[in-house]
C-alpha positions as CSV (number, residue, x, y, z in Angstrom):
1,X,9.1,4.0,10.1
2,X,8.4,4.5,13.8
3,X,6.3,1.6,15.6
4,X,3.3,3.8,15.9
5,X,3.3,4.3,12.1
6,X,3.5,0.5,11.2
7,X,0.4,-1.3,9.7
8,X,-1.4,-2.4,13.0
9,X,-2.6,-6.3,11.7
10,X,-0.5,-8.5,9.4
11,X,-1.4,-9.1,5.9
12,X,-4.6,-10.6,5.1
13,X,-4.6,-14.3,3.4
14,X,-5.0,-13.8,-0.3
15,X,-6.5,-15.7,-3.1
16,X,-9.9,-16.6,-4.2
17,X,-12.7,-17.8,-2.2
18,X,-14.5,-20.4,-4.1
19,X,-17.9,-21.4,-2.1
20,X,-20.2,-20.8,-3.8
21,X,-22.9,-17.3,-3.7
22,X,-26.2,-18.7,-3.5
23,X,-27.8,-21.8,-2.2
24,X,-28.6,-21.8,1.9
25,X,-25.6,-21.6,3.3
26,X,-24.6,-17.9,1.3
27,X,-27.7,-17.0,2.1
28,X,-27.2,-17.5,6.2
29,X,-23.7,-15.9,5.6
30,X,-25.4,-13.0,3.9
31,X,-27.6,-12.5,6.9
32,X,-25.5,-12.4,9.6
33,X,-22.9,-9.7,7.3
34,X,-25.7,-7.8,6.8
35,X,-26.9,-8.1,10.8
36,X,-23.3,-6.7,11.5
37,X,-23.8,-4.2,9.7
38,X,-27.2,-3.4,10.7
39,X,-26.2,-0.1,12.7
40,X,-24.9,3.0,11.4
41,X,-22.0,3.4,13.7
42,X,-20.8,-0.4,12.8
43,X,-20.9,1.2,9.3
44,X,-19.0,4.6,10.6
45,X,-16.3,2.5,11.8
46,X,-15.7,0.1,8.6
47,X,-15.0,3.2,6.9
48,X,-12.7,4.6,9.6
49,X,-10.6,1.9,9.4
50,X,-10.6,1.8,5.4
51,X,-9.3,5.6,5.4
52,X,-6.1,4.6,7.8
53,X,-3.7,2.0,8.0
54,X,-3.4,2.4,11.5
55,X,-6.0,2.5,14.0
56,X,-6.8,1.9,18.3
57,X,-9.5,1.6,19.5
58,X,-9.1,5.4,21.3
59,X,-8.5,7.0,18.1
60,X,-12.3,5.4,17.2
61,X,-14.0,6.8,20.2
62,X,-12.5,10.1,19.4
63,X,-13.6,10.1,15.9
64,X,-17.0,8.5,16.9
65,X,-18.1,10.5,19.8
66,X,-19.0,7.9,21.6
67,X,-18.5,6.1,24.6
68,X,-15.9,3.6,25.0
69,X,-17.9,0.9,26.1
70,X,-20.1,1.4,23.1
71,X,-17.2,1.4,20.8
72,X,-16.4,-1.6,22.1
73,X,-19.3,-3.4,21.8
74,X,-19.8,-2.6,18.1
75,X,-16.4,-3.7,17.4
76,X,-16.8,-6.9,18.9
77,X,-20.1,-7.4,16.7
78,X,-17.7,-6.6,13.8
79,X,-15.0,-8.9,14.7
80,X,-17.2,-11.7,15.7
81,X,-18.8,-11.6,12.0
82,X,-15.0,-11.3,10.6
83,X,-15.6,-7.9,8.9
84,X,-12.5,-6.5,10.9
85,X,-9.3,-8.1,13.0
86,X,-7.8,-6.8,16.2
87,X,-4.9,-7.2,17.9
88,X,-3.3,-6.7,20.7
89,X,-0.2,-4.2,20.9
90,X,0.6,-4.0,24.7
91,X,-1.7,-2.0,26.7
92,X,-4.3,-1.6,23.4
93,X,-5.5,-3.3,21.0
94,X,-5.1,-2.1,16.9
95,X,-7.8,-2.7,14.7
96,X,-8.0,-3.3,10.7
97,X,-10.2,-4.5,8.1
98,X,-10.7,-8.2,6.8
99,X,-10.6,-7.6,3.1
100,X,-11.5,-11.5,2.5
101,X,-14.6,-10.9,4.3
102,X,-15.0,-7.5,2.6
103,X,-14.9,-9.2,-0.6
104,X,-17.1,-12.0,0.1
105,X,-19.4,-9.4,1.5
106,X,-19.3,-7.5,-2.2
107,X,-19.6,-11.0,-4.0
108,X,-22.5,-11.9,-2.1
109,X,-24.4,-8.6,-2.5
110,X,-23.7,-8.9,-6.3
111,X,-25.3,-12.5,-6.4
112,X,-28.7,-10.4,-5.2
């Protein structure tokens, strides 16, 4: 496997996460997913990355259409909530998904 072709993040951490769905503090967590997500190309992008196992952050503007800058920026709002990891590979930076935070999103949604 070439270097391009390798998995751009590390494995995620496994195993279950035990807080609990409801009460205040789910709630506030539940919120600020959901905030993340609160703009459709945030959303365009989560799926992006679930389709490959490999992505930079130019292969997202491409598919996108957007600018750069805005690609950026929505990343950033992803990353800051946990939904998806970068890192940095020389001169760019590889995203991936957080499938922890994907599946606390899911449990927390299924506590509605």
């Amino acid at each position: 496997m070439k270097k391009d072709d390798a998995p751009c993040c590390p494995p995620a951490a496994e195993g279950p996460d035990l807080r609990p769905v409801e009460g205040a503090a789910a709630d506030e967590e539940l919120a600020l997913l959901g905030k993340a997500l609160g703009h459709p190309a945030r959303v365009q992008i989560l799926r992006l990355l679930a389709r490959r196992s490999t992505c930079i952050c130019g292969d997202i503007v491409e598919e996108l259409t957007l600018a750069q800058s805005t690609v950026s920026q929505h990343l950033k709002v992803l990353k800051d909530a946990g939904l998806v990891r970068g890192e940095v590979d020389g001169p760019r930076v590889c995203y991936c998904l957080e499938p922890r935070t994907l599946r606390r999103l899911k449990a927390l949604v299924g506590s509605l």
